[in-house]
C-alpha positions as CSV (number, residue, x, y, z in Angstrom):
1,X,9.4,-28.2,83.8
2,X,10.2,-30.6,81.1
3,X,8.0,-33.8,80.0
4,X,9.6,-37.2,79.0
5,X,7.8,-40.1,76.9
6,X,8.3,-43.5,78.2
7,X,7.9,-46.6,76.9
8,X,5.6,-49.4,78.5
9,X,9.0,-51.4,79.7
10,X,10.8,-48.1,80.7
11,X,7.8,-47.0,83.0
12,X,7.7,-50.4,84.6
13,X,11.9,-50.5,85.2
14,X,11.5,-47.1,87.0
15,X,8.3,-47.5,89.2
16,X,10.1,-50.9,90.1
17,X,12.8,-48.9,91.4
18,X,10.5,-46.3,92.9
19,X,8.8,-49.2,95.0
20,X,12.4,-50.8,95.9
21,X,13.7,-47.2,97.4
22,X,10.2,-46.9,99.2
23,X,10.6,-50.6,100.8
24,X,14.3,-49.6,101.8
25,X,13.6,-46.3,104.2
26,X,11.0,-46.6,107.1
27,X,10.7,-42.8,107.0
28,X,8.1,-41.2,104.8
29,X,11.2,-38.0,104.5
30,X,14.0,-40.3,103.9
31,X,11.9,-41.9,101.2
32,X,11.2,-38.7,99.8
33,X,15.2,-38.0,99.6
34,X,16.3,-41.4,98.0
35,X,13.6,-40.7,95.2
36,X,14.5,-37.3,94.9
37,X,17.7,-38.2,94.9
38,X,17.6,-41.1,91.9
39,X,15.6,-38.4,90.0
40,X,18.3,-36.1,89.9
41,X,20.7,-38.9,88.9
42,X,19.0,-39.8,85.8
43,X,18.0,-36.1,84.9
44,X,21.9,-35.7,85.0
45,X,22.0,-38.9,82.4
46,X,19.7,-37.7,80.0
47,X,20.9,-34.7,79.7
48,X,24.7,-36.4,79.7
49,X,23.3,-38.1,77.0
50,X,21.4,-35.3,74.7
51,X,25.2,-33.7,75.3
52,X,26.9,-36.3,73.9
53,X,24.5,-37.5,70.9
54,X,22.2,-34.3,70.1
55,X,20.3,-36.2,67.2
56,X,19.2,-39.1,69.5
57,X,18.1,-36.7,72.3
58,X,15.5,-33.7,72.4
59,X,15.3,-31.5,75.2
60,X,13.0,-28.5,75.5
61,X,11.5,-26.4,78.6
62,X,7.7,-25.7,79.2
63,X,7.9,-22.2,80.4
64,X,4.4,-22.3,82.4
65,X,5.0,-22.7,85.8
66,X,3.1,-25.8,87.4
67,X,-0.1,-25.7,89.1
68,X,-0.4,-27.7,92.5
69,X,-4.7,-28.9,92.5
């Protein structure tokens, strides 16, 4: 499980895009998938990214396993 820091404008631009996938599927599921979906896709940036410029990019692993409340 890894964490990222966002800034302010950063958190805005994504939940932005969070609430325009949600208003484009009537399913709750297909919802789910789109989101899922663009989560993946920028997971697959970042760590295009930390590839391509390892100073500018830090990635690390939390090795505890998440805990559903």
């Amino acid at each position: 499980m890894a964490t990222m820091y966002l800034d302010a404008q950063s958190k805005a631009e994504l939940h932005a895009e969070a609430e325009k996938l949600m208003a484009r599927y009537e399913s709750p599921l297909e919802t789910v998938k789109a989101l899922m979906a663009y989560n993946c896709e920028l997971e697959t940036q970042i760590l295009a990214l930390a590839h391509r410029h390892p100073g500018l990019v830090a990635i690390s692993f939390d090795p505890t396993p998440p805990v559903l409340g």
